[in-house]
C-alpha positions, -999 to +999 in steps of 0.1 A: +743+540+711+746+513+684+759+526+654+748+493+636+713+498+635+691+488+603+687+516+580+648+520+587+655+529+621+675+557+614+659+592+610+641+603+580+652+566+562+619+546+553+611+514+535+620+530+498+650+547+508+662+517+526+660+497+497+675+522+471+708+521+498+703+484+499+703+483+458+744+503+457+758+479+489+745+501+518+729+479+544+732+495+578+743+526+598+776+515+600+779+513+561+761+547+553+784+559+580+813+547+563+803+560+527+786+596+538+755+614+529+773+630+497+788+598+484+755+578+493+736+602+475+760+599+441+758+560+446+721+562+441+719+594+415+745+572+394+721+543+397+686+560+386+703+587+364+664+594+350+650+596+385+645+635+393+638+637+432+642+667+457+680+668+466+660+665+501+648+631+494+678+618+497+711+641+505+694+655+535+678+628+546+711+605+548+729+635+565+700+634+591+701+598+595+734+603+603+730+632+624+696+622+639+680+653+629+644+654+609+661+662+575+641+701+577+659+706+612+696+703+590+711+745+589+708+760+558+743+765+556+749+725+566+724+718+536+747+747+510+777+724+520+760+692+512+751+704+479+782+721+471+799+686+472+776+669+447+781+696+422 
């Protein structure tokens, strides 16, 4: 499997999302691969400080992206970790 793919054919990563990664230097799998759902996350919380979305919208969905999981099908106790790192 091709861990270069465009973001929009990962799991759970659409148009919008795409283009938020796109916006903090995140253009493919490889690069969210090498920055992480957590830090990926930060990158675009630090961006749109005003923007209040579901930690879902984007935490989960990078770690299922990464995991190719549907970002409902992550454990509970996968999705506690996640958030525990953000603070």
């Amino acid at each position: 499997m091709s861990r270069n793919r465009n973001l929009t054919d990962l799991r759970n990563i659409g148009k919008k999302i795409a283009g938020r990664l796109n916006e903090v230097g995140i253009f493919s799998e490889s690069d969210l691969r090498r920055v992480g759902a957590v830090d990926a996350h930060s990158m675009i919380k630090e961006k749109y400080p005003n923007e209040t979305l579901p930690v879902c919208y984007y935490l989960y969905s990078f770690e299922g992206a990464l995991t190719e999981k549907h970002w409902n099908e992550i454990s509970e106790k996968r999705k506690q970790q996640l958030r525990a790192q953000i603070g």
